[in-house]
N, C-alpha and C positions, 0 to 999 in steps of 0.2 A: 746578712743572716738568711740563710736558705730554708727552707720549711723543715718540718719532724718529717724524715721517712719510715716511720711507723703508720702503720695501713688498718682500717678497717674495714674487710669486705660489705659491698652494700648487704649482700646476700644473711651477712650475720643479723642483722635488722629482724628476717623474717624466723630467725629460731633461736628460740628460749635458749638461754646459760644451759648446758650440760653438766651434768657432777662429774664425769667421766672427760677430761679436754683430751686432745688427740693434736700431736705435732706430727711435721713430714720434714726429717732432713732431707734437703735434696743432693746431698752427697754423700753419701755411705760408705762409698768405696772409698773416701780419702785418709788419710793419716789421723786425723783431729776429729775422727767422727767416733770413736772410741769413746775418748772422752767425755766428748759433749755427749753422748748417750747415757755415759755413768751420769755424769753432771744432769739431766734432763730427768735421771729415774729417781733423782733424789724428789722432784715434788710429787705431793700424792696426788694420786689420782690420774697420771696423765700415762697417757697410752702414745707410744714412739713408733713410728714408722720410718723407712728409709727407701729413699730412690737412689737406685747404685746403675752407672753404667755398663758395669760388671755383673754377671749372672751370679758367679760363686763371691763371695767376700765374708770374712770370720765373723763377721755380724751376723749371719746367718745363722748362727748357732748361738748367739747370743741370749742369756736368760730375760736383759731386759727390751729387747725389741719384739715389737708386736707381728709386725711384717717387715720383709723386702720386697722391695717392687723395682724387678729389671728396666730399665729407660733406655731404649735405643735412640731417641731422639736423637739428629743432628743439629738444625738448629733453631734458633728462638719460638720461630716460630710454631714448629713442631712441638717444642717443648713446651710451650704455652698451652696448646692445646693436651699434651698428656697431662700435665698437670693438674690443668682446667677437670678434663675428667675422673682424674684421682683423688682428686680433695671433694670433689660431689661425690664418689661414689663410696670414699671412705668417712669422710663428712668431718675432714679437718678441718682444727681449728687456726692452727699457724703453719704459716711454712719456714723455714732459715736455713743459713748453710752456713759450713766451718772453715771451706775453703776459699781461695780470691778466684775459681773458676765458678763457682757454686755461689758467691757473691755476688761477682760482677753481673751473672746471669740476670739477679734478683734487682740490681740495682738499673743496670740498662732496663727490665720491664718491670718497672715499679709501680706503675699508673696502671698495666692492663694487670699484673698478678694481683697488688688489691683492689681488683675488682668484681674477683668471686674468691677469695680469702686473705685472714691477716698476712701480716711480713715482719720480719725483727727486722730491728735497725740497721740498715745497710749505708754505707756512706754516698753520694754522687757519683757520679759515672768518671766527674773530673777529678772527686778525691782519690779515688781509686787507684785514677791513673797514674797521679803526680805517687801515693803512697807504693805504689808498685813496680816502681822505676826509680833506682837511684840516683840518678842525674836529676830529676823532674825534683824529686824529691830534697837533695840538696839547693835545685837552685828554689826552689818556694819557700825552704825554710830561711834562703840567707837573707831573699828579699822581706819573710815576715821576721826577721832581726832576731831568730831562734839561734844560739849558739852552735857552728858545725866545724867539721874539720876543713880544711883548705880542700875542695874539692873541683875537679874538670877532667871531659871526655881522656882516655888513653892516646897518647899520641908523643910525638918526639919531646916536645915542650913539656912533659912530665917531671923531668926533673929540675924545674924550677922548684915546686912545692917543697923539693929537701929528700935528700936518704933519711932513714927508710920508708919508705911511701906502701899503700897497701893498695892491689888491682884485686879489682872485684865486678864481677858482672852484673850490668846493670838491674838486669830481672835474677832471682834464684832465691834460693831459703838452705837453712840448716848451714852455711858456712860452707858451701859449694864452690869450686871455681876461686876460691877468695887465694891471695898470698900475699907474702910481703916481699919486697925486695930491697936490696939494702947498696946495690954497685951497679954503677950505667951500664955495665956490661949485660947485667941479669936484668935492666930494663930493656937496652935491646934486643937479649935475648925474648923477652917474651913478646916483643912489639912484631919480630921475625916468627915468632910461635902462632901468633893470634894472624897476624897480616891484616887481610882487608875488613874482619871483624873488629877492628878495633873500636868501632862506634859502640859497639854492645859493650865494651866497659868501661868505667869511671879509674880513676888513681884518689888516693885522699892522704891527707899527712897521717904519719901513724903519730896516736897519740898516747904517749907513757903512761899507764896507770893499771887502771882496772874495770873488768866491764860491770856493769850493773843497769838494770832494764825496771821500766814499769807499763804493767799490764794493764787496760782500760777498758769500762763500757761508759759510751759516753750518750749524752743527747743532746744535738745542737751543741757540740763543744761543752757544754757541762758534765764532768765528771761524775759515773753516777755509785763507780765499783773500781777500786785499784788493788795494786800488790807490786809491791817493787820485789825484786830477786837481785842475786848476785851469785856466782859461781862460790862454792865454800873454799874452796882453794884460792887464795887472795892474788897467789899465782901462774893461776890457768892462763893459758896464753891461745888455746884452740880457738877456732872460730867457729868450730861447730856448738851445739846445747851442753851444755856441762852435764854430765851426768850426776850432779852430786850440788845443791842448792839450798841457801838460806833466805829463806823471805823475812822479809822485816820492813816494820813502817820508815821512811826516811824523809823527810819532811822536803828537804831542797830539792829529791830527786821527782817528788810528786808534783810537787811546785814548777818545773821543768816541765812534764807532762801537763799540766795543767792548764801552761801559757804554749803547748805547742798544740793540743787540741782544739782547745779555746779559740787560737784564731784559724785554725783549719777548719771549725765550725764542724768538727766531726762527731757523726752517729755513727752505733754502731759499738763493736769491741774493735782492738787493737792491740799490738806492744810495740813498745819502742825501746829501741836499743841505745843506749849511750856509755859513754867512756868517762870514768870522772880520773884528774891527773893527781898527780902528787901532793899539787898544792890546793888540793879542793875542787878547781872547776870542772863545772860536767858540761861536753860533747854530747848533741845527740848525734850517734852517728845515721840509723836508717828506722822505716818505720814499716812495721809486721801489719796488713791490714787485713786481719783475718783471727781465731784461734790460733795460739802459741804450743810450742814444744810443750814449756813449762805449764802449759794447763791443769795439768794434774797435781801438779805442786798446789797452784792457789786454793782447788777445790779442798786439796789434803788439809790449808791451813783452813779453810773456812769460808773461801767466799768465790762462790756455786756464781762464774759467771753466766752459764749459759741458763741458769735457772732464772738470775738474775733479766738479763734478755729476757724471758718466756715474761718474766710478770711486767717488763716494763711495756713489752708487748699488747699484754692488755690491757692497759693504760694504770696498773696498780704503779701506786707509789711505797716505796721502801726506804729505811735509813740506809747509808752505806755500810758494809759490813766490817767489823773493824777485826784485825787477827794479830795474833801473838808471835814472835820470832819463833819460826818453824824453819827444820830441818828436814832435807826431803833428800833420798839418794832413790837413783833406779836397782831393780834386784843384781845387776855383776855387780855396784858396788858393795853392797849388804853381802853379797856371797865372797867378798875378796877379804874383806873385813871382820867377816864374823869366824869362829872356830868353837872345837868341839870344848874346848878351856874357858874360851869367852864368847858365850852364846850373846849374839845381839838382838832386839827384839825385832818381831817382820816389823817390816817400814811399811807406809802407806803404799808404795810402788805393789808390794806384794798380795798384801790386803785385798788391793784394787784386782788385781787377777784373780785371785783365790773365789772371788764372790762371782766371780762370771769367768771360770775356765775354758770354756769351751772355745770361743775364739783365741786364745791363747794360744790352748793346744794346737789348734787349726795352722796359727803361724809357725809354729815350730816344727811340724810336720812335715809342710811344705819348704822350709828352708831344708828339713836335715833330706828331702827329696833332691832337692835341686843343689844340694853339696857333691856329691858325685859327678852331675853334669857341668858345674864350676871349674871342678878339678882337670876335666876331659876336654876342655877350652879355653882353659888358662894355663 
């Protein structure tokens, strides 16, 4: 059992509790920093800051961030020191990040960042690594006797495992790179596609059923905040995020999580993916070590993980938050669905923008900008 990577700076020692706390994501420019901003403004009193690699990013317009602050840093150690500077001269209380670059950062310097301020729970440098790499991650979970699919590197020997097998690259997110193939032909074809890459990716047995995931903040392997999801289409066969989602408590699938945390001895949030079949059993197939797609979903049903984090941060204790089977779609689904006959009400997806439009607009700006120059190179 490895220690709590939860930090308190010695430096907080010398100054009194503040009414006013002050957070610094140190990624702003990422995908899941949205979120965790909505997520963060829901406690009161706390004031959000963000370090972006990026000068311009729709956060910047954002109602509930206090500042940006551009980071050129390259690396650690530079970064250590901008940091170092930023949390003395802004006078933060915690730092955390949403992304596994914005993570790793935090976890590789764990010992010198709290050392002049807090840190949310970040996993080890080796959990990281195995949760970040699907090969690493298959072979840890078979050895800690977690249920997986038949899994090993891409290679001629592939089609032992069985048609139809699915190739997915070992690093990636959102259902990148992933396919299934179903005829040794379309295995050699992609072995002749990939060629000497082939170490960057796994094959695994496709398994019949349906996906369904549960989301995690844990401490030392104890679970401290869940939410299991599933695609509302029982049919979705994508591998990318369903745009269209039902959360609901499910006892076996947390129970899964539970014993897959527990012995990874993980801090921190997470989601993990798995496959349950026909006849009941659930696969876990890979595991998200960072903020989820579906974040906004959980917070929509109720349970505020990154607020969650913030208080386990400073050493408060909370019950886990228990929520009700909630429906969540993103706005093209609401807008495919709804009509002028049968109005449907905004969904949380909608809500969530409406309250802070301005990066919104921001993105859509720049997408209907960059549609023209799309068109003129492709």
């Amino acid at each position: 059992m490895r220690e709590l990577r939860v930090g308190l700076a010695e430096s907080d020692s010398a100054h009194p509790m503040r009414r006013e706390l002050r957070v610094l994501l140190i990624d702003g420019e990422k995908f899941f920093a949205e979120g965790v901003v909505k997520a963060l403004s829901c406690e009161p009193g706390l004031r959000i800051f963000l370090l972006s690699s990026q000068k311009w990013i729709p956060l910047r317009l954002s109602n509930r961030v206090h500042r940006v602050i551009h980071c050129a840093a390259g690396d650690d150690g530079a970064m250590l020191e901008f940091l170092r500077t930023m949390a003395a001269r802004h006078r933060i209380d915690l730092v955390m990040a949403c992304a596994v670059p914005g993570i790793s950062f935090l976890s590789r310097n764990f010992s010198a960042v709290t050392s002049f301020v807090r840190c949310a729970a970040v996993p080890s440098v080796r959990q990281l690594e195995i949760a970040n790499d699907k090969w690493l991650t298959a072979v840890e979970l078979s050895c800690l006797q977690i249920p997986i699919p038949r899994t090993m590197l891409l290679g001629l020997e592939a089609a032992e495992i069985g048609f139809p097998l699915i190739v997915k690259p070992r690093q990636g997110a959102n259902g990148e790179g992933i396919f299934v193939v179903h005829l040794q032909k379309e295995l050699d074809d992609a072995l002749e596609r990939i060629g000497e890459r082939r170490q960057e990716y796994i094959v695994q047995s496709f398994i019949a059923g349906s996906d369904i995931g549960c989301s995690v903040l844990c401490r030392d392997g104890c679970i401290l905040a869940s939410t299991v999801q599933r695609p509302a289409d029982c049919c979705y066969a994508d591998f990318r995020p369903s745009h269209e989602i039902v959360l609901e408590h499910v006892p076996d699938v947390v129970e899964i999580a539970r014993v897959t945390f527990g012995r990874l001895a993980w801090n921190g949030v997470a989601n993990v993916d798995m496959r349950r079949t026909d006849s009941g059993e659930i696969y876990v197939i890979e595991i998200n070590p960072r903020y989820w797609a579906s974040f906004p979903a959980s917070l929509a049903a109720g349970v505020n993980f990154a607020r969650l984090a913030f208080l386990d941060s400073q050493g408060e204790s909370f019950t886990a938050p228990e929520y009700k089977k909630y429906y969540y779609c993103e706005p093209k689904v609401w807008l495919k669905n709804s009509s002028l006959k049968r109005p449907l009400p905004l969904p949380a997806s909608i809500l969530f923008r409406l309250s802070d439009p301005l990066p919104f607009i921001w993105r859509i700006c720049i997408k209907l900008l960059l549609s023209p120059a799309k068109l003129l190179f492709h």
